[in-house]
C-alpha positions as a Markdown table, in Angstrom:
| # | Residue | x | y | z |
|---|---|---|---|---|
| 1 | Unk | -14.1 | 6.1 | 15.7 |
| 2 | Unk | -13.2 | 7.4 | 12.3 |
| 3 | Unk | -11.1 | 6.3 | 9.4 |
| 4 | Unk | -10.0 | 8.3 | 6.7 |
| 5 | Unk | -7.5 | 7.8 | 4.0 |
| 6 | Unk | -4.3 | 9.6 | 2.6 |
| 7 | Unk | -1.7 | 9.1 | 0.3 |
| 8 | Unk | 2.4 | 9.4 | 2.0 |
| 9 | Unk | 5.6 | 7.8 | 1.3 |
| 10 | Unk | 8.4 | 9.6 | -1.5 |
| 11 | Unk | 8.2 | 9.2 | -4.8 |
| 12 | Unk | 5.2 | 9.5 | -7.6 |
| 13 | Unk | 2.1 | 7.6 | -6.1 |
| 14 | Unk | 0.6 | 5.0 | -7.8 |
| 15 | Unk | -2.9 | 4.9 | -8.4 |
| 16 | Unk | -3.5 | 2.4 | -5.9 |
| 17 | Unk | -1.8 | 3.3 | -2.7 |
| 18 | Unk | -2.0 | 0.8 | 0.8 |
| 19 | Unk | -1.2 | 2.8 | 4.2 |
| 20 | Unk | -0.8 | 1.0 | 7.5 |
| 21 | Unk | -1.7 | 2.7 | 10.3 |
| 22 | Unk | -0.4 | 0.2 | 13.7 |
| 23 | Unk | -1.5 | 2.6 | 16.4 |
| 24 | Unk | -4.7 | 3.1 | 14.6 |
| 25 | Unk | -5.2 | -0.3 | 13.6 |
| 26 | Unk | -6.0 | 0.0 | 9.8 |
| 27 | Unk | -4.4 | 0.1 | 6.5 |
| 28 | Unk | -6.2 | 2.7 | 4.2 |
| 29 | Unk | -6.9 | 1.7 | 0.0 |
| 30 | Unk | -7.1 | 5.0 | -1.8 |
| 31 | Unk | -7.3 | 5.0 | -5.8 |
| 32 | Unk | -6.4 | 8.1 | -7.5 |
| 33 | Unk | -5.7 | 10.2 | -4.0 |
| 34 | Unk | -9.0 | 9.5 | -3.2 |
| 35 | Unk | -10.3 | 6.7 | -0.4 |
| 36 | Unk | -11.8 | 3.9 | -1.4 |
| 37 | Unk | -12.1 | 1.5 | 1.9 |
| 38 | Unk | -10.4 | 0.6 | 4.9 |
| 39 | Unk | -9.1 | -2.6 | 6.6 |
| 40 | Unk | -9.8 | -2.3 | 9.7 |
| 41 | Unk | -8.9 | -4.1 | 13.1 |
| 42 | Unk | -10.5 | -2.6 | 16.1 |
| 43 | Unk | -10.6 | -4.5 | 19.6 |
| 44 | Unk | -14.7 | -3.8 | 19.9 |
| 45 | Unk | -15.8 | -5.0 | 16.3 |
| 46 | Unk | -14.6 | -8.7 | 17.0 |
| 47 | Unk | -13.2 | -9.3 | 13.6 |
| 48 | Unk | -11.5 | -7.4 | 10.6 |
| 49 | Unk | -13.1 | -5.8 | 8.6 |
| 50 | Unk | -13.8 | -3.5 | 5.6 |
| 51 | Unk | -14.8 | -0.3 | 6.5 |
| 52 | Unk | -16.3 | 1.8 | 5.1 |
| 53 | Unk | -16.6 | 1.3 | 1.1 |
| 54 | Unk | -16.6 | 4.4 | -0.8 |
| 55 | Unk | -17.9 | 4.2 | -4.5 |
| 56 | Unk | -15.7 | 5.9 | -7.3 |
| 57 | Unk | -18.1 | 9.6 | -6.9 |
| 58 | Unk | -17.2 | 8.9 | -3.0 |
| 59 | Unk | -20.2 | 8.1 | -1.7 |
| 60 | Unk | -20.5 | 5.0 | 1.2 |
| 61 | Unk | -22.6 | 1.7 | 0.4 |
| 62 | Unk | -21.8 | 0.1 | 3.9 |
| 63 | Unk | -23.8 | 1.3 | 7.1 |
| 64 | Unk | -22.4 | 4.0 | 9.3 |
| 65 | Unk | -23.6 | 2.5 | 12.6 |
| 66 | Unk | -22.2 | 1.5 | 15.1 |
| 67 | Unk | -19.2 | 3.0 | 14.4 |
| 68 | Unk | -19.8 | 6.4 | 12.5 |
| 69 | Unk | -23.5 | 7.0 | 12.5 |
| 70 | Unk | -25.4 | 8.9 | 10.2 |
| 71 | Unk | -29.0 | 9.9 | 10.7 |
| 72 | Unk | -32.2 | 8.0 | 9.5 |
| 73 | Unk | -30.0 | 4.6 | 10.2 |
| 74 | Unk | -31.0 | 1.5 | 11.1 |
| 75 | Unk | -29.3 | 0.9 | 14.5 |
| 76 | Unk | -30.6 | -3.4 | 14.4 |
| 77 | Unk | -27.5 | -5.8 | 14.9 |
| 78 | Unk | -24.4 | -4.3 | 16.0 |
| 79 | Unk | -22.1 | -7.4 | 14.7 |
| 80 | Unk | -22.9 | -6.2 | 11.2 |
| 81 | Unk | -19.9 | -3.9 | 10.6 |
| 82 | Unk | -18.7 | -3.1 | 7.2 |
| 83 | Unk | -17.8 | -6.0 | 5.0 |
| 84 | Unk | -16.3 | -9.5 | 7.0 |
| 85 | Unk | -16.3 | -13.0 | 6.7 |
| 86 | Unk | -17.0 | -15.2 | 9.4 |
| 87 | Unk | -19.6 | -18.1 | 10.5 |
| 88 | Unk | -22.5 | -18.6 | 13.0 |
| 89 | Unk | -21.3 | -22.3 | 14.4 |
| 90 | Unk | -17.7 | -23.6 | 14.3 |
| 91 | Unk | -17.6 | -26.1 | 16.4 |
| 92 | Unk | -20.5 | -25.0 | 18.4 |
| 93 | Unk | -18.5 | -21.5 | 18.6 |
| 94 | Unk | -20.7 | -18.5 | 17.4 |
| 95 | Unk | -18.2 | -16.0 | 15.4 |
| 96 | Unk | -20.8 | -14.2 | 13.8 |
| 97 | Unk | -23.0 | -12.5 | 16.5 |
| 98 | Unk | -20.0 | -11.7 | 18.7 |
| 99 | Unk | -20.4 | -8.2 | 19.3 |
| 100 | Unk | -19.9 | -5.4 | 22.5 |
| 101 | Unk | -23.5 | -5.9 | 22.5 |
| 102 | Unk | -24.5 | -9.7 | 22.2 |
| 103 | Unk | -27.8 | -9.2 | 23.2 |
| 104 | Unk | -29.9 | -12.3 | 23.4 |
| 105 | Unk | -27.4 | -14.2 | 21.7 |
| 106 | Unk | -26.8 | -17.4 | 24.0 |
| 107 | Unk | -23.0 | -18.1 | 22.7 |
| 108 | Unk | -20.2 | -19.4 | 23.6 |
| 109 | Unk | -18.9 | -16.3 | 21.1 |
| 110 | Unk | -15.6 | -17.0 | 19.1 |
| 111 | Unk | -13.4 | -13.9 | 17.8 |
| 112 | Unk | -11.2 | -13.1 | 15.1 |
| 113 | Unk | -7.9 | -11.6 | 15.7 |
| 114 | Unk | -5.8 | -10.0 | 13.8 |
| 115 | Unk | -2.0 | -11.1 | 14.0 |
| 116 | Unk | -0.4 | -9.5 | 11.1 |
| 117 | Unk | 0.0 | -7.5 | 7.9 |
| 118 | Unk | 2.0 | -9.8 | 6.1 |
| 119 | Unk | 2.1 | -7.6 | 2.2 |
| 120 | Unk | 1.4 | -4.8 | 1.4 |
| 121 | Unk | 1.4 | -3.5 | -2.7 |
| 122 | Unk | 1.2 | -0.7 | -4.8 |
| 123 | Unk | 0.7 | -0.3 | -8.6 |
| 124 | Unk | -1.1 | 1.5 | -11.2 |
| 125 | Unk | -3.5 | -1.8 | -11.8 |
| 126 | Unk | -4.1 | -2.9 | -8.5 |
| 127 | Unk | -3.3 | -3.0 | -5.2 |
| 128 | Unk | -2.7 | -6.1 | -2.9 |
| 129 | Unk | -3.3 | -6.6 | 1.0 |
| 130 | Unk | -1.7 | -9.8 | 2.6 |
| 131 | Unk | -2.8 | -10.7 | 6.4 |
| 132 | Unk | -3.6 | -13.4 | 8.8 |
| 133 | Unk | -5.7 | -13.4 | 11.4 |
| 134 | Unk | -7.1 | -16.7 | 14.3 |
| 135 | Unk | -10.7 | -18.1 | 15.2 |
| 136 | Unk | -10.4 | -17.9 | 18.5 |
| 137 | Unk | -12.2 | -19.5 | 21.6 |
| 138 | Unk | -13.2 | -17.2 | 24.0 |
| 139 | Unk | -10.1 | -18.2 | 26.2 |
| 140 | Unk | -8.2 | -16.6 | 23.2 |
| 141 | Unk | -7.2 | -20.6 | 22.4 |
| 142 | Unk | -7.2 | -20.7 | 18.5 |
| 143 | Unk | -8.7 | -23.2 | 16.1 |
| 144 | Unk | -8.4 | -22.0 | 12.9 |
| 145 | Unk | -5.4 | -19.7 | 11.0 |
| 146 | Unk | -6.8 | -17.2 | 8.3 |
| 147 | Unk | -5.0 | -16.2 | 5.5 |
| 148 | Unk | -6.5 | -13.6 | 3.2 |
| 149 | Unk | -5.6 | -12.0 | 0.1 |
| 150 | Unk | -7.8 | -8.6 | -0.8 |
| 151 | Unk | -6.3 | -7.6 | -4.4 |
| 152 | Unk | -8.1 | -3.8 | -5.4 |
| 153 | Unk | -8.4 | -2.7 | -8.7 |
| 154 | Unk | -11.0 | -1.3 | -11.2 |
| 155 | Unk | -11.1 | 1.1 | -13.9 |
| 156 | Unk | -13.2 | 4.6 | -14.6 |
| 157 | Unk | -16.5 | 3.8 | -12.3 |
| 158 | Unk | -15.5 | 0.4 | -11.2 |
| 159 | Unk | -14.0 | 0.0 | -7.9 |
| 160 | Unk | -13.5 | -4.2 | -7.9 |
| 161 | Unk | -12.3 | -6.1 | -4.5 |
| 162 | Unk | -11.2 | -10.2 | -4.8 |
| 163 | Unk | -11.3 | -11.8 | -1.5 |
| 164 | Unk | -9.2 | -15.3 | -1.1 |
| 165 | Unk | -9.3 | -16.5 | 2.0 |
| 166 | Unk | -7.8 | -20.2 | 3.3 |
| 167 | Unk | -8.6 | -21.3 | 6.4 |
| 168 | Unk | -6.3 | -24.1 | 7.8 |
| 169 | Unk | -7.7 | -26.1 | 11.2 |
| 170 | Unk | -4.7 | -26.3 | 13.6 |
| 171 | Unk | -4.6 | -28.6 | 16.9 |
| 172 | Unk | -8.4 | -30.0 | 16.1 |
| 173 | Unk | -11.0 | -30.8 | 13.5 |
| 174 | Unk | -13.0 | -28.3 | 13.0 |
| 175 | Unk | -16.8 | -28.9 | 12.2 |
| 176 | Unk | -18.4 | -25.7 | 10.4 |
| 177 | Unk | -22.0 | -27.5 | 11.4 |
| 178 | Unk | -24.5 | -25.8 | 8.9 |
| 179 | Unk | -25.9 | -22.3 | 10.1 |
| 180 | Unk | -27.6 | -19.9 | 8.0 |
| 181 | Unk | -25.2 | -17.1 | 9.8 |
| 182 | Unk | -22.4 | -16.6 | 7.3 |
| 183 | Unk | -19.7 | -15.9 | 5.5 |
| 184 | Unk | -19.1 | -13.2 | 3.3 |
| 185 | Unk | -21.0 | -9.8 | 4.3 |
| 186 | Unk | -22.0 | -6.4 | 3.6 |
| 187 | Unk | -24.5 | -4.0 | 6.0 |
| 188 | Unk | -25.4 | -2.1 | 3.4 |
| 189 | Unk | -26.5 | 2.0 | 3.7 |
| 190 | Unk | -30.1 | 2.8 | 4.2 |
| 191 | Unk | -30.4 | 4.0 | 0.5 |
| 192 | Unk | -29.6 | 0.5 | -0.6 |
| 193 | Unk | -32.1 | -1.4 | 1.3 |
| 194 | Unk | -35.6 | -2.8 | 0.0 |
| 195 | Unk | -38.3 | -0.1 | 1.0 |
| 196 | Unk | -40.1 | -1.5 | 4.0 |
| 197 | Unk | -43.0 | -0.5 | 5.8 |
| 198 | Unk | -42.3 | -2.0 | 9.1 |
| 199 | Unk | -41.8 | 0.1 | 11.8 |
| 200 | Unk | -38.2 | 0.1 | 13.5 |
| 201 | Unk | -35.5 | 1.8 | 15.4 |
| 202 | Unk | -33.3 | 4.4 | 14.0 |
| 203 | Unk | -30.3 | 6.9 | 14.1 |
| 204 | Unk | -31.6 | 10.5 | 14.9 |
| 205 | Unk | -29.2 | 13.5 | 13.1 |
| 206 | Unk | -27.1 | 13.4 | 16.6 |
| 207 | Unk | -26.5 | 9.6 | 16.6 |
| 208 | Unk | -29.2 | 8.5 | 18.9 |
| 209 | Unk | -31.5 | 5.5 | 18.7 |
| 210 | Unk | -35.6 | 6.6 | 18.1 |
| 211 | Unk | -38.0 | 4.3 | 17.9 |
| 212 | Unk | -40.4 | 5.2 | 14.1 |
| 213 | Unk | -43.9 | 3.6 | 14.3 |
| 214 | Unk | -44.3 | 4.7 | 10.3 |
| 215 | Unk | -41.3 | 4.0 | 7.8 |
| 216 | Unk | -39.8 | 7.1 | 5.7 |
| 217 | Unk | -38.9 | 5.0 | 2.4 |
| 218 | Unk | -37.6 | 8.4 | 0.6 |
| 219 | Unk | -34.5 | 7.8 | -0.9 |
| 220 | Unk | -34.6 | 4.1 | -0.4 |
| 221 | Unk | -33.7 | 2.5 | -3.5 |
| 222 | Unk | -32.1 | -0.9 | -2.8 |
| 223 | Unk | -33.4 | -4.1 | -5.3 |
| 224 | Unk | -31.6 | -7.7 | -5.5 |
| 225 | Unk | -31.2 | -9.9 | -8.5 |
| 226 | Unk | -29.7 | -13.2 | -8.6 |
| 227 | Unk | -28.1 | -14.9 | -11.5 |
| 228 | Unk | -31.2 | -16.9 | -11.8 |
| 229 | Unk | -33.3 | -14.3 | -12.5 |
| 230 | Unk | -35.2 | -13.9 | -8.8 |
| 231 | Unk | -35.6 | -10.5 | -7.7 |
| 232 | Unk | -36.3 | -8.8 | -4.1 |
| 233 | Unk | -36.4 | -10.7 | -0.7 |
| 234 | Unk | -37.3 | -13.9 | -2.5 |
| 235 | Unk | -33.6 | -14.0 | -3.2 |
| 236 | Unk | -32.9 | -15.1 | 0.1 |
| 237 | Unk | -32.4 | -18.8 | 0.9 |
| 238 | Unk | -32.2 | -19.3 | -3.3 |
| 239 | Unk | -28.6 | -20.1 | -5.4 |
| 240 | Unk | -27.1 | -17.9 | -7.5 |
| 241 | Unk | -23.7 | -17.7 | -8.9 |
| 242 | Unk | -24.0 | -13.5 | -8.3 |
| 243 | Unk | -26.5 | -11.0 | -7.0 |
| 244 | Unk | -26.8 | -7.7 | -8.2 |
| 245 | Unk | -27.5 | -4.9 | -5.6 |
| 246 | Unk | -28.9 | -1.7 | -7.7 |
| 247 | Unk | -29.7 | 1.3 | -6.2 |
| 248 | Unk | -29.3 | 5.0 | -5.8 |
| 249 | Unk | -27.0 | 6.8 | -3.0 |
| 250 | Unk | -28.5 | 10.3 | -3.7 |
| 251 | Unk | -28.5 | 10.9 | -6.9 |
| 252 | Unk | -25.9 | 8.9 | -8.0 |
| 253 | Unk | -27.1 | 5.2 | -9.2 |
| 254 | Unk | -24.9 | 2.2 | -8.0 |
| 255 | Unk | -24.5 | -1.8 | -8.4 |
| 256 | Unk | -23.3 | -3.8 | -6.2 |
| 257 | Unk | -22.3 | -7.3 | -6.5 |
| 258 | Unk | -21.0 | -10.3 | -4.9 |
| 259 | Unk | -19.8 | -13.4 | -6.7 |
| 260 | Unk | -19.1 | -16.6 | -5.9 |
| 261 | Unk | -16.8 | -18.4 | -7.6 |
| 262 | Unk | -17.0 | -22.1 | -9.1 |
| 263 | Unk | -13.9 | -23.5 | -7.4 |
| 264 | Unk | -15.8 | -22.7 | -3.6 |
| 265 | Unk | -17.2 | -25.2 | -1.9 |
| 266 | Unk | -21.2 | -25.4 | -2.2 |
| 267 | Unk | -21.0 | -23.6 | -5.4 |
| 268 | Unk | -23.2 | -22.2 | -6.4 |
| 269 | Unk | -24.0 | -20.3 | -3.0 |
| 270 | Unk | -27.3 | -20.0 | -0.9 |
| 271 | Unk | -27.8 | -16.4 | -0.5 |
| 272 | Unk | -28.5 | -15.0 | 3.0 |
| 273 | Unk | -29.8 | -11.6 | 1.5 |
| 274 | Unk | -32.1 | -9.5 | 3.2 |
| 275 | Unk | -34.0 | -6.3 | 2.9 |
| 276 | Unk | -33.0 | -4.3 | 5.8 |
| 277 | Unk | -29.5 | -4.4 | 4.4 |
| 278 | Unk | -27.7 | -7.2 | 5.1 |
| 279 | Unk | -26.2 | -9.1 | 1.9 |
| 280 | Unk | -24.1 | -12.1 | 2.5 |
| 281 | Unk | -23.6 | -15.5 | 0.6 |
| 282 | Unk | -23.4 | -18.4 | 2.5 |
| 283 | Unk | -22.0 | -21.9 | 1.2 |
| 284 | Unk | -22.4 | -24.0 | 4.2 |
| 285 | Unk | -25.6 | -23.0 | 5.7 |
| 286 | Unk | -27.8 | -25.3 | 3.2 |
| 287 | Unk | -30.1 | -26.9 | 5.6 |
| 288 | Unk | -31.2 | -23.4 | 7.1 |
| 289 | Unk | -31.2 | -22.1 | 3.4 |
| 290 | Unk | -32.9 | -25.0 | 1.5 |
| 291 | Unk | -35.7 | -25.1 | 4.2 |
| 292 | Unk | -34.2 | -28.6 | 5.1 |
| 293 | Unk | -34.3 | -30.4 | 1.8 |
| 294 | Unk | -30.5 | -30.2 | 2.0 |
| 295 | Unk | -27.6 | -30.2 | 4.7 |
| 296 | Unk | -23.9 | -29.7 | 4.9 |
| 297 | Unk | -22.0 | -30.1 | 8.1 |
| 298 | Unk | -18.4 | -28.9 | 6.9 |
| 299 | Unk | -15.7 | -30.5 | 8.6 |
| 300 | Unk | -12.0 | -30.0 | 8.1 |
| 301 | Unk | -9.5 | -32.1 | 9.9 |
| 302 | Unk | -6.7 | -30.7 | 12.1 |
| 303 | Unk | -3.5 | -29.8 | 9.1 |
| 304 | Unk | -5.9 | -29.0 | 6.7 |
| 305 | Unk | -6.9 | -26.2 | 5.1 |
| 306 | Unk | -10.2 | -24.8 | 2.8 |
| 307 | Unk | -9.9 | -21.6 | -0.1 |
| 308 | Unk | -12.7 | -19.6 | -0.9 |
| 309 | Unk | -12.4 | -16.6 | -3.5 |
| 310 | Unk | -15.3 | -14.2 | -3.5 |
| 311 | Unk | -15.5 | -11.1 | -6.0 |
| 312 | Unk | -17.1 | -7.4 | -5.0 |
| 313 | Unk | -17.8 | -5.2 | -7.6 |
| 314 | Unk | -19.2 | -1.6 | -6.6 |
| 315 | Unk | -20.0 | -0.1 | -9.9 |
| 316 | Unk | -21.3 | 3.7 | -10.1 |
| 317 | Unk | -23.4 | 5.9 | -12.4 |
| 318 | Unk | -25.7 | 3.4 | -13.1 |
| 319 | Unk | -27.2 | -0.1 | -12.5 |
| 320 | Unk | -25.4 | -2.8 | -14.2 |
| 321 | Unk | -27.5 | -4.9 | -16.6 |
| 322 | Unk | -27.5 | -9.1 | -16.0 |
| 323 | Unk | -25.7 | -9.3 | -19.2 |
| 324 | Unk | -23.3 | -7.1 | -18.2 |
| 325 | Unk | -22.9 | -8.7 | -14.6 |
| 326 | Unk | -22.7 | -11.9 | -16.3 |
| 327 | Unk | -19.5 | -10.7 | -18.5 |
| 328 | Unk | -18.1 | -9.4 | -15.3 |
| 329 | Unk | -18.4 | -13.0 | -13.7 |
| 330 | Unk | -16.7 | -14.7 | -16.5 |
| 331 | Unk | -13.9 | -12.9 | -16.1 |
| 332 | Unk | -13.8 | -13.7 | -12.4 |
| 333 | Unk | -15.1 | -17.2 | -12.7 |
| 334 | Unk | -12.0 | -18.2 | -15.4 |
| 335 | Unk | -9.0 | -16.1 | -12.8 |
| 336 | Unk | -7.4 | -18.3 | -12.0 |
């Protein structure tokens, strides 16, 4: 299953250019003629998402597997697609593990569907994607509406995506009872994981999973650091108002960053950041995160509706500084 992007439609295009495709389920982002991501809505992934994320030289930060594999992959966790948002426990509904291959995974499994591209818009400074989507039981009965806004934009080596996403309950409450599984999420390429020296299962060059007893760390580059100055897998279950991914994809060095912003709830976030790759912030899993010294058991009543606003900055041809990460979050922080 392969996406790709191009550039149609009359007239001069802009520098960032949107292109729906219904049959194929996805609308392409392309800056400068050249792609940049995907949204995309397949039946077998359970939920929208991102897919992949190309930096501004072209190459992918998010994991090939299980759509596209590339060899020497990780093929661990087949709900980890691209970049999504979704949660491990809404009320007692698990939309983050849902998968064509659940594995142990007890369930009940919710899924997100996609109803709707409701804007799409080109310019020369950004582009903006408008669509909703359910939280769904498994008898396709929905709890929640989505509504998210993914405005693209950046300049020179800076490929930037803002994420606003409101959730509104509809016929029920709806508890988001705290779960460290969630809510904003990258599976990240090999080259940007943490070197490891466990031994795991892998993509060979045709796509097929091998077990490896000893870990090839060659070319594995990845690194975290938070806002608060911790570094590495000790970022995990630890608040930040950012983390910085730095790494190299070849020989081209990258950063990679998610922000939270203040107006989210739980601000500033727990991060769910790990070294085989994954790299998600999650706001409402504080009991898992804070080893039990805090809890948060989010509930929103039926008619009402939550906001959160996450920033993702993919920055290439070198590793962003905390000073300069720290002048990109202002900017974000005071957007209103």
């Amino acid at each position: 299953m392969a996406y790709t992007s191009k550039v149609s439609g009359p007239g001069k295009a802009k520098r960032f250019m949107l292109t729906e495709n219904k049959q194929g389920k996805h609308v392409d982002v392309t800056i400068d003629g050249k792609p940049f991501t995907s949204y995309i809505y397949p039946d077998d992934v359970k939920k929208p998402v991102l897919y992949p994320i190309l930096t501004a030289k072209g190459n992918p930060i998010t994991r090939g597997w299980p759509i596209n594999p590339r060899p020497g992959e990780r093929v661990d966790h087949p709900h980890h697609v691209g970049m999504w948002f979704n949660y491990g426990d809404v009320n007692g509904h698990d939309f983050w593990n849902n998968s064509n291959d659940v594995g142990n995974h007890p369930g009940p499994f919710g899924t997100i569907r996609h109803l709707s591209v409701d804007k799409m818009t080109n310019g020369d400074q950004m582009a903006e994607l408008e669509v909703s989507s359910e939280w769904q039981k498994p008898d396709g009965t929905a709890m929640v509406r989505e509504k998210t806004s993914y405005v693209f934009s950046g300049e020179g080596d800076n490929r930037i995506i803002d994420r606003t996403t409101t959730l509104t309950a509809l016929k029920e409450d709806v508890l988001f009872k705290d779960n460290k599984e969630g809510v904003i999420a990258i599976r990240l390429a090999r080259e940007l994981e943490h070197p490891s020296n466990k031994p795991e299962v892998f993509t060979d060059a045709s796509g097929k999973a091998t077990a490896v007893p000893e870990m090839n760390n060659k070319g594995v580059t990845g690194h975290y650091t938070s806002s608060e100055g911790i570094e590495g897998d000790n970022v995990w279950g630890t608040r930040g108002k950012w983390v910085n991914l730095t790494g190299k994809l070849g020989e081209e060095p990258v950063s990679v960053i998610i922000m939270d912003n203040p107006q989210n709830i739980g601000y500033p976030t727990y991060w769910h950041a790990r070294g085989y790759g994954l790299f998600a912030a999650n706001p409402l899993g504080q009991k898992a995160m804070s080893d039990g010294k805090e809890e948060l058991n989010f509930k929103l009543p039926a008619g009402k509706s939550v906001t959160f606003k996450h920033r993702v900055v993919v920055h290439s041809g070198s590793n962003l500084t905390t000073d300069e990460v720290n002048t990109e979050f202002q900017k974000f922080a005071q957007k209103q």
